[in-house]
C-alpha positions in Angstrom: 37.8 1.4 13.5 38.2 1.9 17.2 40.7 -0.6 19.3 39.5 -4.6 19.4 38.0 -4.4 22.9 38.6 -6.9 25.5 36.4 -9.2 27.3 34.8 -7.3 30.7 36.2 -3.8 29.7 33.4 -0.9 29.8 30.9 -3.6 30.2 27.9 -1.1 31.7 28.6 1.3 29.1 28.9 -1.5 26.1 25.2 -2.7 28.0 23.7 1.0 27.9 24.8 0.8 24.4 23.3 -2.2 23.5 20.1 -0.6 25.1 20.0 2.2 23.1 20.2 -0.2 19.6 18.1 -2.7 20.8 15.3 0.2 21.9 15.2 1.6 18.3 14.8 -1.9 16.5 11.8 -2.5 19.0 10.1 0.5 18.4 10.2 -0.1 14.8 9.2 -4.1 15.5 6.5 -2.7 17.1 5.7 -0.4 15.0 4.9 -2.2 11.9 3.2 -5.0 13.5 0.8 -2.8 15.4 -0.1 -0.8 12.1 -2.4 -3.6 10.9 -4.7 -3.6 13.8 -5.3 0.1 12.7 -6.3 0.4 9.2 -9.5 -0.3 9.9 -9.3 2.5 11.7 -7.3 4.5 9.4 -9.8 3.4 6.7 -12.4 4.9 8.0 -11.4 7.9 10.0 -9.9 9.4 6.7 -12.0 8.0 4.6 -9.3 5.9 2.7 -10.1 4.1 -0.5 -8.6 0.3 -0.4 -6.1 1.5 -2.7 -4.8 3.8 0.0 -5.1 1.6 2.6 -2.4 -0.7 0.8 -0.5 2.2 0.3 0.2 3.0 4.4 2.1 -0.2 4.6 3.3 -0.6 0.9 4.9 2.5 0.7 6.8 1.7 3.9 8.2 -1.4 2.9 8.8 -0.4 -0.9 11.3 2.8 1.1 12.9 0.3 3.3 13.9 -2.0 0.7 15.1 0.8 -1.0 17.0 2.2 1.5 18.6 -0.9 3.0 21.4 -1.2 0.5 22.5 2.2 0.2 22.3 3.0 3.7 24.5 -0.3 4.8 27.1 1.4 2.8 26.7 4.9 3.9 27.6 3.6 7.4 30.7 3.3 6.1 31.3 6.3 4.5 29.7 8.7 7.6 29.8 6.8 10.4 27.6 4.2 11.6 26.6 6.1 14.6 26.3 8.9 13.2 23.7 7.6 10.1 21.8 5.1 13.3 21.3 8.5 15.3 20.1 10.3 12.1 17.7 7.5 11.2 15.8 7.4 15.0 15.7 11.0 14.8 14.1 10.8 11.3 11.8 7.5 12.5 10.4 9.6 15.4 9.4 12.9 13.6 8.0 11.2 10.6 6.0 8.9 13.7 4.8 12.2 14.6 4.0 13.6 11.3 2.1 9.8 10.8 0.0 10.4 14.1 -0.9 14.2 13.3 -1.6 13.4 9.3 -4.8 15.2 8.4 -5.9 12.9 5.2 -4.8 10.0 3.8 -2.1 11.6 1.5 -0.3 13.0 4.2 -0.4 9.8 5.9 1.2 7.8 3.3 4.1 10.9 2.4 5.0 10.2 6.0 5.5 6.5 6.1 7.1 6.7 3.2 10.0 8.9 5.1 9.4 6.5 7.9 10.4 3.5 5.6 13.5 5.6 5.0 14.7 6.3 8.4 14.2 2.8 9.2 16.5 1.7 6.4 18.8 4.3 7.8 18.8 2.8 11.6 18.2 -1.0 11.5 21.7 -2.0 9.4 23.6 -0.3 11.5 22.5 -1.8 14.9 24.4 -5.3 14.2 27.3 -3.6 12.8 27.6 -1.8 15.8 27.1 -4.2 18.1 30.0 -6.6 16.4 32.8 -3.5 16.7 31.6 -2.7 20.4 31.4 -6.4 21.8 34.5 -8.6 22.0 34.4 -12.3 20.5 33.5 -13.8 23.9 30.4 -11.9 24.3 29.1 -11.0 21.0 27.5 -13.9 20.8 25.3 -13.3 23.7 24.9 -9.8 22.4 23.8 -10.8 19.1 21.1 -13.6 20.4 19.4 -11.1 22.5 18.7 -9.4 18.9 16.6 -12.3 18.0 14.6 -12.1 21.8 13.8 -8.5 21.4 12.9 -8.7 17.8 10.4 -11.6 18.9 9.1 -9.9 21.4 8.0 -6.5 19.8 6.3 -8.8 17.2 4.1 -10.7 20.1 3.5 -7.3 21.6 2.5 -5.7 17.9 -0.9 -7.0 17.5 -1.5 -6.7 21.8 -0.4 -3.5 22.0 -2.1 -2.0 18.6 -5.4 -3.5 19.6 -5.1 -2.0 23.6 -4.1 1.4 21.8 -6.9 1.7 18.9 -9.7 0.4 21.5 -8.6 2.4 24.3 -9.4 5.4 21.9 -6.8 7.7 23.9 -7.7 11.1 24.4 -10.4 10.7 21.5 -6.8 10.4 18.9 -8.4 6.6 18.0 -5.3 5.1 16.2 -3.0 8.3 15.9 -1.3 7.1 19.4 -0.1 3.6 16.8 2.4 6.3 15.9 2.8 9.0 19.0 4.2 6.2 21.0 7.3 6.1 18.9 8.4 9.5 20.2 9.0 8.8 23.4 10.9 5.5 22.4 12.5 7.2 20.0 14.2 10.1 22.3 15.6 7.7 25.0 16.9 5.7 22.2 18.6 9.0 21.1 20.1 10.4 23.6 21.3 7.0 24.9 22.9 6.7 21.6 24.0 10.0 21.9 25.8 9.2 25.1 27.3 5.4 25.2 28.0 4.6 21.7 31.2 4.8 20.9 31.6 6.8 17.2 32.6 4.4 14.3 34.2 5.2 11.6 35.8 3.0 8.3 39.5 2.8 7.9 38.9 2.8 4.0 36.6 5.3 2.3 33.7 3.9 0.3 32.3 5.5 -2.1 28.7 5.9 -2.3 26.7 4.6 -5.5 23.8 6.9 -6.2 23.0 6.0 -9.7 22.6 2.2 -8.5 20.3 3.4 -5.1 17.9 5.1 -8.2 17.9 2.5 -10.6 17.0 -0.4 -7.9 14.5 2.0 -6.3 13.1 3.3 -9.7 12.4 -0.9 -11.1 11.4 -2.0 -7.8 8.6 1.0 -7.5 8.0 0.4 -11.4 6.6 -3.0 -10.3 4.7 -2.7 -7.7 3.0 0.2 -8.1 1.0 -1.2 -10.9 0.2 -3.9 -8.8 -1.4 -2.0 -5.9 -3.4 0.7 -8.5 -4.1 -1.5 -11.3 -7.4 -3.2 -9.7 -8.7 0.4 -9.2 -7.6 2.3 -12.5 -9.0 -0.7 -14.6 -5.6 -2.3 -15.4 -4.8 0.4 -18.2 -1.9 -0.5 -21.1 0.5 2.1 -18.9 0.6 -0.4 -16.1 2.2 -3.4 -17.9 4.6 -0.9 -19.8 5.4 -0.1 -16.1 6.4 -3.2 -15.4 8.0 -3.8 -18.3 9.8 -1.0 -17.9 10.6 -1.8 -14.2 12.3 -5.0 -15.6 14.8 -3.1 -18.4 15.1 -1.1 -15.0 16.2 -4.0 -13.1 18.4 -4.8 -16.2 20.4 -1.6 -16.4 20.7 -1.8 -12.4 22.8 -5.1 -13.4 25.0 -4.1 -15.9 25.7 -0.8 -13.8 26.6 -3.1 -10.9 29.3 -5.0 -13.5 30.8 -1.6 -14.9 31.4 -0.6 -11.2 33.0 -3.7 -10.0 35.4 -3.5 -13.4 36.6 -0.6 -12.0 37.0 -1.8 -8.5 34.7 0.5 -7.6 32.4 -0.5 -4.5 28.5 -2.3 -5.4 25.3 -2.2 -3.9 24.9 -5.9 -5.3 28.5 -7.3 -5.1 28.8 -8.5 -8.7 30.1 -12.3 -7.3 27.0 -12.7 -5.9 25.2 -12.4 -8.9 27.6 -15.4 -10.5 26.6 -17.7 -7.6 23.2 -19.9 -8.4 22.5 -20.9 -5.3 22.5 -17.1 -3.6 20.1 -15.9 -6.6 17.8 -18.9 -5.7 18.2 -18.2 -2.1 16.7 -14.6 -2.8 14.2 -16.1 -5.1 13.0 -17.9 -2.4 12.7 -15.7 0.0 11.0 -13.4 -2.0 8.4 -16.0 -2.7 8.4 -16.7 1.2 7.6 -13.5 2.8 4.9 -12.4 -0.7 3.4 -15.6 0.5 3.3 -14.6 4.6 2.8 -10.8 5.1 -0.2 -10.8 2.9 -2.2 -13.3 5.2 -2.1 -10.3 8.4 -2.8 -7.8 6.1 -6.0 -9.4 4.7 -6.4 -11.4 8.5 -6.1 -7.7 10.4 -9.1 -6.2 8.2 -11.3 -9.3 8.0 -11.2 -9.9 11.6 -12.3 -6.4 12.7 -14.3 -5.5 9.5 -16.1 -8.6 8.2 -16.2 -10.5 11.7 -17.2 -6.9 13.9 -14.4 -7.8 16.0 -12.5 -5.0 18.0 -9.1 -3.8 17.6 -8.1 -5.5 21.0 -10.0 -9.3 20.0 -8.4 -8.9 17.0 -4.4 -8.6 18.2 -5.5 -11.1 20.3 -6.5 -13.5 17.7 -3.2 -12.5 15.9 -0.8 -13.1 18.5 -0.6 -16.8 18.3 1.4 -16.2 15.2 4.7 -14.3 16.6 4.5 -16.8 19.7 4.8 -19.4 17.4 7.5 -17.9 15.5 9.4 -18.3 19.2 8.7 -21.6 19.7 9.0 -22.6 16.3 13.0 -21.1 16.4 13.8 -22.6 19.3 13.0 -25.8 18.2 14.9 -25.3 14.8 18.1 -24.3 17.0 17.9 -27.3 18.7 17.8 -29.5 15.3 21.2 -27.5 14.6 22.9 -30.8 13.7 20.9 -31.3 10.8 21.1 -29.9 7.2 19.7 -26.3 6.6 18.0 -28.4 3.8 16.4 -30.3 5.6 14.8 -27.5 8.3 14.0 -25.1 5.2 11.8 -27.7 4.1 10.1 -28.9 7.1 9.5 -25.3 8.2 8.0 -24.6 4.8 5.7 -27.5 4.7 4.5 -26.8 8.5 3.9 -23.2 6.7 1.9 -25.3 4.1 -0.3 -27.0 6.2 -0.5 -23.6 8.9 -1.6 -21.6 5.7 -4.4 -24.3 4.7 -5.8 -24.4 7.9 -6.0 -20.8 8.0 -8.3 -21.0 4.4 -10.2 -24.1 6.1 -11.5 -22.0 9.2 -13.0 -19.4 7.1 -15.1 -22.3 5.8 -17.6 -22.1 8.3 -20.3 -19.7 8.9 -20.3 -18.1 12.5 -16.6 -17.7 13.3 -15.0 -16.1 16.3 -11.4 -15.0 16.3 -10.9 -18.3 18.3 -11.1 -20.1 15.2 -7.7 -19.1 14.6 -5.4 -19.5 17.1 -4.4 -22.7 16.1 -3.9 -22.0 12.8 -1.9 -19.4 13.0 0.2 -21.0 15.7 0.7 -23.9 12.9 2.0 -20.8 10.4 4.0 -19.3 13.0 6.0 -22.3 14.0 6.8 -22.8 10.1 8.1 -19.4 10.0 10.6 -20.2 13.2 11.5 -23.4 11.6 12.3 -22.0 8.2 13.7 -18.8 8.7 16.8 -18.9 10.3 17.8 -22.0 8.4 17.1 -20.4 5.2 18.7 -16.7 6.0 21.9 -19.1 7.2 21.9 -20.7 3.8 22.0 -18.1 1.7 24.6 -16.2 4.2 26.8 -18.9 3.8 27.3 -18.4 0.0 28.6 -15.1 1.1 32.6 -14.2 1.8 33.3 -12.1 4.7 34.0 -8.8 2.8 30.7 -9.0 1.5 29.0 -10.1 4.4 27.0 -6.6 4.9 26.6 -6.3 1.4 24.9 -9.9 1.3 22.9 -8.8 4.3 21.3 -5.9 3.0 20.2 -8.1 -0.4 18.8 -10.5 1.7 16.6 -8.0 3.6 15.9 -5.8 1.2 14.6 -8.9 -0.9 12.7 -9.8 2.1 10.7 -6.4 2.2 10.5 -6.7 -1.6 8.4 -9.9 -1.1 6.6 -8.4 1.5 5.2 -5.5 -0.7 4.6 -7.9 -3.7 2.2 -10.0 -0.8 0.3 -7.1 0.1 -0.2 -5.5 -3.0 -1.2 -9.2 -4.9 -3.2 -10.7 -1.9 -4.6 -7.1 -1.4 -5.5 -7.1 -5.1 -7.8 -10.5 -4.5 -9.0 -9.8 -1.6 -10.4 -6.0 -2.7 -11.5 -7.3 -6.0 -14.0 -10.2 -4.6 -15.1 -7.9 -2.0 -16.2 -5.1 -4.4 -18.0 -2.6 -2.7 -19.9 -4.5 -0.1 -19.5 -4.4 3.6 -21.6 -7.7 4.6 -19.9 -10.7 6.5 -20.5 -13.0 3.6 -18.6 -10.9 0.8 -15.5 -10.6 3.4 -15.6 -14.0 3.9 -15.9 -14.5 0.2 -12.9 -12.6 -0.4 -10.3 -13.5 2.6 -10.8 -17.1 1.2 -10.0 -15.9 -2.1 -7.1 -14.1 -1.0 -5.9 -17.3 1.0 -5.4 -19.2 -2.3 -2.5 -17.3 -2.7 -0.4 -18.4 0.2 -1.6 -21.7 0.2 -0.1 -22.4 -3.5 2.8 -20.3 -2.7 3.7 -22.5 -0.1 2.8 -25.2 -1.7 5.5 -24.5 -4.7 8.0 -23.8 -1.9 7.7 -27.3 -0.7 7.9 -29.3 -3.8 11.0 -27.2 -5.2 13.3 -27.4 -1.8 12.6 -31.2 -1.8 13.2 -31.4 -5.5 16.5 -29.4 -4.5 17.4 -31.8 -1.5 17.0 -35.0 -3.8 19.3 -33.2 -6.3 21.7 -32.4 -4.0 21.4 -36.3 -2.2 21.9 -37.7 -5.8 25.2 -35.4 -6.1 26.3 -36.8 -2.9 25.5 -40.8 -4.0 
């Protein structure tokens, strides 16, 4: 590891640095929150099935997850420079490959490599960022993460719905992806030229049976979930998923034999004794299945079923990432309380956010207005809840596993994401059917916003089960 650097020393070059992270981790902010206002777009300018629609952002998230583990370790192994650099590079051609795909196949292939290089990038930028900044200012450093990752979610939906109505050049929703470029080569090269290379005083060595296996059971799962509506739910897709489970099993016991021979794990095998961590995932899980459906589902309904455009569809959206801001900020400030306590609270604003959203599809002539509110209600439950809950479950975990932790916790995260897609997606498709008119989407988004709704629902009661259990352990 390079020397412990000192307070004020290379400061404009530590900053250009900082730059140079903090531009790749917008772009791909931006990017996946802007690809929802355009699969409306996407569905019909390649003539996608709903099935494939599900697939542009499924596929992305289910190579993320994948990735996220195995990549955090690589770092260490070849550099985290050197694997951050490779990832942006890989990000921005598979953004080009995205914006030039010439059917729906081609389209997917290339998110799926995009998921990749984004596992490849995104552990590495807080890594880096702790061995370039000293103590004093890391903190500083490390904050302005949470800014910029807020603000290329507000800008997602604003800047996807200016792109796909502005119909540039004729390209319709191609430029979603085309803008990366750009981004992605100043990112580069200032990579390239300010950050310092990194590399681990101790070897790791790199578990490729274990990256399989967790990729292998979590594909197993989900894929049956995103087909089966469409194929008719044949046997093969439940063997899948019990398959996908003896997967998950083997995955386990691999992880054990490793750490018996003090070899290095993906899933540090002390995590797996602590109860509290493993319910920590669970919930998370749960969380984000129950919240990335919603925009999915919100992002085709709005344009599709209520004939709104691209742009008065971000618009409608954006409430949500602004009150993710405020909801944050406000959970920071109630720092002296129990992360209990805030996990809760933000879940049950979540609660009430997500019925709201069900209650304003209720009526008859709806106008994108109709959910600001609501989804200012969800977003302010997400900034409550989140932090408090990642800092939980962090907590259970020792500082040589802290990256290792991390990359469970996120790649859980975009597990729980996929499941919400494909099972809201699943509801929502199947009430909709093959009509197009305004009353069979609005048949099937409140359908689809059961799920949420009881998911959060769950959620609430179990964490204040959990706080009276832990209250009664106290008394």
């Amino acid at each position: 590891m390079p020397a412990v650097v000192k307070k004020g020393e290379g400061m404009p070059r530590r900053r250009a640095a900082l730059a140079a992270l903090y531009l790749a981790m917008f772009m791909n902010i931006l990017d996946v929150s802007a690809v929802n206002l355009a699969l409306p777009a996407i569905r019909e300018g390649l003539h996608a099935s709903a099935t494939e629609l599900e697939w542009v952002l499924v596929i992305y998230v289910l190579t993320f997850a994948a990735g996220l583990l195995p990549f955090g370790r690589f770092g260490d192994v070849i550099g985290r420079d050197r694997v951050f650099m490779w990832g942006v590079a890989g990000f921005s051609l598979s953004s080009l490959a995205c914006g030039l795909a010439p059917d729906i196949g081609s389209l997917v292939v290339s998110r799926a490599v995009q998921g990749v290089a984004a596992a490849m990038m995104v552990p590495q930028v807080l890594a880096i960022v702790r061995v370039i900044f000293p103590e004093e200012e890391r903190g500083k450093a490390i904050g302005l993460f949470g800014t910029i990752s807020a603000l290329g979610a507000v800008a997602g939906p604003l800047v996807g719905g200016v792109i796909v109505s502005a119909d540039i050049a004729g390209l319709g929703w191609r430029p979603i992806f085309l803008v990366n470029i750009p981004v992605g080569i100043f990112s580069l090269y200032g990579a390239w030229r300010f950050v310092p290379k990194i590399r681990a005083t101790e070897r790791v060595t790199a578990d490729w049976a274990g990256t399989i296996l967790f990729a292998m059971a979590i594909t197993g799962f989900v894929f049956p979930l995103v087909e089966g509506r469409q194929l008719g739910w044949p046997l093969w897709c439940f063997a899948l998923m019990a398959l996908s489970a003896g997967l998950g099993g083997l995955f386990l016991k691999l992880q054990v034999c490793r750490s018996a021979n003090g070899l290095a794990q993906l899933l540090p095998t002390v995590l797996l004794s602590d109860r509290k961590f493993l319910y920590g995932l669970a919930t998370v899980c749960a969380f984000f299945s129950g919240l990335a459906g919603v925009f999915f589902i919100l992002a085709i309904f709005l344009q599709s079923g209520l004939g709104l455009s691209p742009l008065a569809a971000g618009i409608a959206l954006a409430p949500h990432p602004v009150g993710v801001m405020i909801g944050s900020y406000l959970s920071a400030r109630l720092g002296g309380r129990t992360t209990g306590q805030r996990v809760a609270i933000g879940i049950f604003i979540l609660f009430l956010g997500m019925v709201s959203v069900r209650l304003a599809t209720v009526g008859t002539l709806l106008t994108g207005v109709d959910f600001l509110l609501p989804l200012l209600t969800v977003g302010l439950g997400t900034g409550v809840a989140i932090a408090a809950l990642f800092q939980s479950i962090l907590a259970r975990v020792s500082g040589p596993d802290a990256g290792a932790g991390s990359g469970v916790l996120q790649a859980f995260q975009q597990i729980g994401i996929a499941l919400g897609i494909a099972l809201q997606g699943q509801i929502f498709f199947h009430v909709l059917g093959a009509s197009s008119s305004p009353s069979a989407y609005l048949a099937a988004a409140r359908a689809a916003l059961l799920y949420p709704a009881g998911i959060f629902l769950l959620l609430t009661l179990t964490a204040v089960l959990v706080m009276k259990s832990q209250t009664g352990r106290l008394t």
